[in-house]
C-alpha positions in Angstrom: 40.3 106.2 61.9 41.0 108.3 65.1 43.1 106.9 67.9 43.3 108.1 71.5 46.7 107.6 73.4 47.4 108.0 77.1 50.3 108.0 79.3 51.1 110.1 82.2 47.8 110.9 83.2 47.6 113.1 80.2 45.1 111.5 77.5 44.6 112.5 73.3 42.2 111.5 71.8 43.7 112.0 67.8 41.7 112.7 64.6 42.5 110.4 61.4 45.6 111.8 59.7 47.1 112.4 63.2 49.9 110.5 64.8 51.3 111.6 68.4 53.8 110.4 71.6 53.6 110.7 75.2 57.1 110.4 76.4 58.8 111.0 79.8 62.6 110.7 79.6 64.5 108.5 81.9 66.1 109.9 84.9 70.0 110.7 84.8 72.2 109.5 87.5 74.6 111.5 88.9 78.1 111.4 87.7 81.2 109.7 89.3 82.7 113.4 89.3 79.7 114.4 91.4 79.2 112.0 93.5 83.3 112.4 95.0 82.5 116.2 95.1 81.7 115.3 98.7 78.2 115.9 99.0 76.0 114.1 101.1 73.4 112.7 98.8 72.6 114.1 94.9 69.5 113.0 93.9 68.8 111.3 90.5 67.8 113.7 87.6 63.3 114.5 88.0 62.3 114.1 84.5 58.6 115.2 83.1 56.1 114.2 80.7 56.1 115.7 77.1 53.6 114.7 74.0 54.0 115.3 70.5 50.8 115.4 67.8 51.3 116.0 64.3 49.3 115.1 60.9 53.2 113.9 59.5 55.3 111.1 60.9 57.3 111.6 64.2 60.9 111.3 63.9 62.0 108.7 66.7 64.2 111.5 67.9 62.2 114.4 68.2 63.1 116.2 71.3 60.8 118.1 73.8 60.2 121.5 71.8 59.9 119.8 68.5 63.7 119.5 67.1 64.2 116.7 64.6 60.3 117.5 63.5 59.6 121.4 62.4 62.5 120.8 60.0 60.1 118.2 58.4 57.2 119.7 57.9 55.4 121.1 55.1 53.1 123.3 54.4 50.2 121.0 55.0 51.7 119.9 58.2 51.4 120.9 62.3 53.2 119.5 65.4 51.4 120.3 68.6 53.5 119.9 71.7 52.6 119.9 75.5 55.9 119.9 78.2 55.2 119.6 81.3 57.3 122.0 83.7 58.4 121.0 87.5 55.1 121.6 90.4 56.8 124.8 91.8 56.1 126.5 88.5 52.3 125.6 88.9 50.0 128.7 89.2 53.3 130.9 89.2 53.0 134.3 87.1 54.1 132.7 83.7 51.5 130.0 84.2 49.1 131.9 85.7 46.8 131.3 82.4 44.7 128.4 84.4 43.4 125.7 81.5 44.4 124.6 78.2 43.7 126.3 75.4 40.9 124.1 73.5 41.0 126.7 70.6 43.8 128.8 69.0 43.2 132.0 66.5 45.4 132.7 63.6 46.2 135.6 65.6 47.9 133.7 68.2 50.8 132.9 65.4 54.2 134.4 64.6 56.5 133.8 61.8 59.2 134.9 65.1 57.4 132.7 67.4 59.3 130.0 67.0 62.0 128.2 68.7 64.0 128.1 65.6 63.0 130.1 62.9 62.4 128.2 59.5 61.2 130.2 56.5 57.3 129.9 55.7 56.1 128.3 59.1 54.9 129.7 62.1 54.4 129.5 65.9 52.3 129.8 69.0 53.3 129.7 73.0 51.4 129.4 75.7 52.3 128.9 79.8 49.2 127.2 81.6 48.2 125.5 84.5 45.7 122.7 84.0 44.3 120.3 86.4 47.3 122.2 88.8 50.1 121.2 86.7 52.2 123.8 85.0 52.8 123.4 80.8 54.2 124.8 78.2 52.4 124.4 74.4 53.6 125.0 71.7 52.2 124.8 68.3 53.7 124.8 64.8 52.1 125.1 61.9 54.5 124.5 58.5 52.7 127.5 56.5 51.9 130.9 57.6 49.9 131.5 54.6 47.7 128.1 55.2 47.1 129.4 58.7 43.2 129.4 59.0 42.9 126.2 57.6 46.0 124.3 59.6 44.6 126.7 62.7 41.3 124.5 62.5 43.0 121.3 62.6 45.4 122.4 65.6 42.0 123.3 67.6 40.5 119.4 66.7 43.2 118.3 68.3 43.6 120.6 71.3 39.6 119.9 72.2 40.5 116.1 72.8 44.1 116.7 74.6 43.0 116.0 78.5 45.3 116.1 81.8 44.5 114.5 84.9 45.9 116.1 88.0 48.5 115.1 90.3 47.9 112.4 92.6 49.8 112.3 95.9 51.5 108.8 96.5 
């Protein structure tokens, strides 16, 4: 049975097999250190939305870029994630790609493009702009010899990943 999640004005719609979160992290405070450093007024940590997909379970822990979840997966397996990056970065020269990839080739893969390398799996990057918010994604797929057929799955998933733009308050 699919599912579709939303949260953060960015919306999944998730084939059967497929779990995901939509996660902003709270805010940090500033420390007591900082706050007797003498400035005037230091502003509470800004925080953005990241999601997670994957045909495996999540780990409650997994952070932003996928830690606590490539080391899980198998060769059957892909985590999809989408981080969203601070406005200023929006249409900048490393997001100057202006939507969100809907399909990925096998050829968009590396065996080096990961954030950590782990034997057999393999990764994809991209910087983007959609709906003028700037993102990273980055997709990991648990076998680089499966890669056609996990490729396919990663795209069924990427075709019902929606953002909504930013809306003034």
């Amino acid at each position: 049975m699919a599912s579709t999640l939303r949260a953060h004005g960015i919306r999944a719609e998730l084939p059967s097999g497929w779990e995901g979160r939509i996660t902003q992290l709270a805010p940090s405070m500033p420390t007591n250190a900082a706050l007797r450093s003498g400035a005037a007024e230091i502003p509470a940590e800004v925080t953005r939305p990241f999601a997670h997909f994957a045909n495996m379970a999540l780990p409650p822990n997994t952070n932003a870029f996928g830690g606590g979840a490539v080391e899980h997966l198998g060769a059957e397996h892909s985590l999809i994630c989408l981080i969203e990056y601070s406005e200023e970065c929006a249409g900048t020269a490393l997001f100057n790609k202006h939507r969100l990839p809907k399909k990925l080739s096998p050829r968009d893969f590396n065996r080096r493009g990961l954030q950590r390398i782990i034997p057999g799996q393999a990764g994809s990057q991209t910087f983007l702009t959609e709906a003028g918010r700037p993102f990273c994604l980055y997709v990991v797929v648990g076998s680089y010899r499966r890669l056609s057929t996990l490729t396919r799955q990663v795209n069924t998933v990427l075709r019902g990943i929606h953002v909504d733009p930013v809306t003034s308050a």
